[in-house]
DSSP file (Angstrom, degrees, kcal/mol; ACC not computed):
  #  RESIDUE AA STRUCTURE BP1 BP2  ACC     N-H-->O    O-->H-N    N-H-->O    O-->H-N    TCO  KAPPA ALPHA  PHI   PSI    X-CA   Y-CA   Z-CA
    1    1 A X              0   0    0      0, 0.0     2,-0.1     0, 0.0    44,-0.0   0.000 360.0 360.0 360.0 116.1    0.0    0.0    0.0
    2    2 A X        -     0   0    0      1,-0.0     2,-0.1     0, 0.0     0, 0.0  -0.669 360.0-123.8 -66.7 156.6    1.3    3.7   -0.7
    3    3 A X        -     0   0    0     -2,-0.1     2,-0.2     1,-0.1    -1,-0.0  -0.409  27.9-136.6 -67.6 141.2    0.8    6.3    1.7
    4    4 A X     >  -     0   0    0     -2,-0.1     4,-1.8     1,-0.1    -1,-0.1  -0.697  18.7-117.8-107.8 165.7   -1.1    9.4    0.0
    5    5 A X  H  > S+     0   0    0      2,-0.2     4,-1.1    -2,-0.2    -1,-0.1   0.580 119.1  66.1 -96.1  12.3    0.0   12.7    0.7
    6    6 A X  H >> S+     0   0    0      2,-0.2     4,-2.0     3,-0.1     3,-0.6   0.953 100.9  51.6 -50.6 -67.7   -2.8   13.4    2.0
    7    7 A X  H >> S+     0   0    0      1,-0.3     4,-1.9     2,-0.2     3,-0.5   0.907 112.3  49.4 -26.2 -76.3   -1.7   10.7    4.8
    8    8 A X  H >X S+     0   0    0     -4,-1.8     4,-1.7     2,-0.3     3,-1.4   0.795 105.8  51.2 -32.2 -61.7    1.3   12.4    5.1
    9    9 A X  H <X S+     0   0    0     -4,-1.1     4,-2.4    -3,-0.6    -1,-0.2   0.865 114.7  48.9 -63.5 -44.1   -0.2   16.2    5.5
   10   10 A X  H <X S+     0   0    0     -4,-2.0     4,-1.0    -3,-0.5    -1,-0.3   0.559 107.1  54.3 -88.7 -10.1   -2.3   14.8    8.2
   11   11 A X  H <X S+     0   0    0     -4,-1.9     4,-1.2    -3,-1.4    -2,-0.3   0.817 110.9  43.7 -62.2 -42.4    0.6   13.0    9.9
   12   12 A X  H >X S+     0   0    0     -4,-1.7     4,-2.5     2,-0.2     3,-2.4   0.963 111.9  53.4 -72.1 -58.0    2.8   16.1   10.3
   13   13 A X  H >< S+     0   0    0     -4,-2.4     3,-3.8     1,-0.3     2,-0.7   0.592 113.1  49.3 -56.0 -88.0   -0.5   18.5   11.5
   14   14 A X  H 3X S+     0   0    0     -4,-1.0     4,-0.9     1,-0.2    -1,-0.3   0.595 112.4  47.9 -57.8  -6.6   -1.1   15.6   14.2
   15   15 A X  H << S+     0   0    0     -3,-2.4    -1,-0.2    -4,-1.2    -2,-0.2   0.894 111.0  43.9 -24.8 -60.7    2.3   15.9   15.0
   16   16 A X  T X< S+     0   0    0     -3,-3.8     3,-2.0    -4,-2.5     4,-0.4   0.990 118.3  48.7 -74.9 -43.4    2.5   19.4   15.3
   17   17 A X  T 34 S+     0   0    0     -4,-0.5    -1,-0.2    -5,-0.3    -2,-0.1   0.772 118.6  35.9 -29.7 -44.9   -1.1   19.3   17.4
   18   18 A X  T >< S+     0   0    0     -4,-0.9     3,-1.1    -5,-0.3    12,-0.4   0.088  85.2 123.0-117.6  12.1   -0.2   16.5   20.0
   19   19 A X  T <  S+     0   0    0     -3,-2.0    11,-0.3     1,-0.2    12,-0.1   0.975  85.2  24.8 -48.7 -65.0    3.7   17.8   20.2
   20   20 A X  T 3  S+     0   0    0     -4,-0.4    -1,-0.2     9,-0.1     2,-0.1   0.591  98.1 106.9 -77.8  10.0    3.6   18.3   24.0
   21   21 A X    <   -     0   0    0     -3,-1.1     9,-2.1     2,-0.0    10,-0.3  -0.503  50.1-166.9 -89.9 153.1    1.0   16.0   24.9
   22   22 A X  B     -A   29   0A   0      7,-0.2     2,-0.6    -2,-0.1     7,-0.2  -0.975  34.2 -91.0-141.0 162.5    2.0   12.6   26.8
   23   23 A X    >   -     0   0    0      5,-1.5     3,-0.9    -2,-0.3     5,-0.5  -0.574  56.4-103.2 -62.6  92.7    0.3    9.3   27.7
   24   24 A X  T 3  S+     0   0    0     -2,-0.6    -1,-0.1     1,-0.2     3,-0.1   0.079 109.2  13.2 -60.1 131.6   -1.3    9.8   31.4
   25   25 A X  T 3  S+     0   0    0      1,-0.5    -1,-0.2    -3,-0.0     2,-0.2   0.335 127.2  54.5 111.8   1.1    0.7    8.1   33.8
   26   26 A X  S <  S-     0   0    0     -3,-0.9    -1,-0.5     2,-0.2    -4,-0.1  -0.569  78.4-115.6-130.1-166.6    4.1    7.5   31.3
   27   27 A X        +     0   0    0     -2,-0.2     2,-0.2    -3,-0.1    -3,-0.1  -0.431  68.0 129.8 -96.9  35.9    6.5    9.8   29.0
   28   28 A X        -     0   0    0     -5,-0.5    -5,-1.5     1,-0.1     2,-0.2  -0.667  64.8-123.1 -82.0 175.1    5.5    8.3   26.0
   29   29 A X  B >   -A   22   0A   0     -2,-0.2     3,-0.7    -7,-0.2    -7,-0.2  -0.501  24.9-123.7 -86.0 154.1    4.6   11.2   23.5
   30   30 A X  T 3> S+     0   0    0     -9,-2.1     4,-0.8   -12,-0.4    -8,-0.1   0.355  99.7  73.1-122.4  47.5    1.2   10.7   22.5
   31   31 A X  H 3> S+     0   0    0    -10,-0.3     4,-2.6     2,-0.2     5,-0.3   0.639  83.7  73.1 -84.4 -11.0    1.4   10.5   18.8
   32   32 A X  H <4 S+     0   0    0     -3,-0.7    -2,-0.1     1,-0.3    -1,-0.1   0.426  98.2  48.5-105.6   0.7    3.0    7.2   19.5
   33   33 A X  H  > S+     0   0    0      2,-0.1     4,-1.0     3,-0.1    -1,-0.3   0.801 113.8  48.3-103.1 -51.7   -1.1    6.2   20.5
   34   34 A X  H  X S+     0   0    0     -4,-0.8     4,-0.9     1,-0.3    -2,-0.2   0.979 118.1  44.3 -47.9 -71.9   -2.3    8.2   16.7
   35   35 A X  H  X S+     0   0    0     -4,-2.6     4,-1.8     1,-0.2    -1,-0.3   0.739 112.0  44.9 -73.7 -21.8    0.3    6.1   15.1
   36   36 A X  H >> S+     0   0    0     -5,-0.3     3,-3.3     2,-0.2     4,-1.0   0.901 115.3  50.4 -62.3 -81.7   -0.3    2.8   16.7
   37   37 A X  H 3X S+     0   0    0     -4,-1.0     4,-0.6     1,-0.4    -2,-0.2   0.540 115.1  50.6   9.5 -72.6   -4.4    3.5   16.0
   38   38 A X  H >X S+     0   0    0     -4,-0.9     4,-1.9     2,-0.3     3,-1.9   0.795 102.9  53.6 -21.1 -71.1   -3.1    4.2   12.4
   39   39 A X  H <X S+     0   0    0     -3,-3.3     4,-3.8    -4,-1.8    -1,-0.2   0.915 111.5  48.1 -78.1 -33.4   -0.9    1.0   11.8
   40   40 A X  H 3< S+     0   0    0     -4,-1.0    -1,-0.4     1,-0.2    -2,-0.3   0.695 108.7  51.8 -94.9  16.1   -3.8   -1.2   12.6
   41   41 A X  H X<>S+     0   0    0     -3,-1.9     5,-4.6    -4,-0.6     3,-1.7   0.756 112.4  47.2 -79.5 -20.3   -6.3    0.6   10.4
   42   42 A X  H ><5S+     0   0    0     -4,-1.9     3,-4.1     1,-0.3    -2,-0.2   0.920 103.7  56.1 -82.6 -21.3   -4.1    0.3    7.7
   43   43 A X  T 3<5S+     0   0    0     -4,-3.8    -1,-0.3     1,-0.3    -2,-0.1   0.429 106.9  58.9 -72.7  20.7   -3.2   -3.4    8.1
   44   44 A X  T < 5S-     0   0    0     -3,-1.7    -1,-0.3    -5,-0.1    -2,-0.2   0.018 127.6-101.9-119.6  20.2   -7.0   -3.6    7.9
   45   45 A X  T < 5       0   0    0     -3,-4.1    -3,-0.2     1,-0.2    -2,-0.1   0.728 360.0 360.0 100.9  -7.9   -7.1   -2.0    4.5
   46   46 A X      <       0   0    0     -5,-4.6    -4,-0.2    -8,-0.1    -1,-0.2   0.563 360.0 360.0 -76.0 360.0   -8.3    1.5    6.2
């Protein structure tokens, strides 16, 4: 599957959105929750 760049445009803006946000109760960042969310809609084809 390619990635559009639409996908893309809308990876950086949630980037730039969620920069200082973190995962209650860790220091993960919490894009690293978007981008999990992400991998399994695309391994379903989303």
């Amino acid at each position: 599957m390619i990635l559009s760049h639409r996908f893309t445009e809308a990876l950086v803006h949630a980037t730039e959105l969620h920069a200082t946000q973190i995962r209650k109760g860790s220091k993960v960042p919490y894009i690293s929750h978007l981008l999990g969310v992400a991998s399994i809609a695309l391994e379903y084809g989303g």
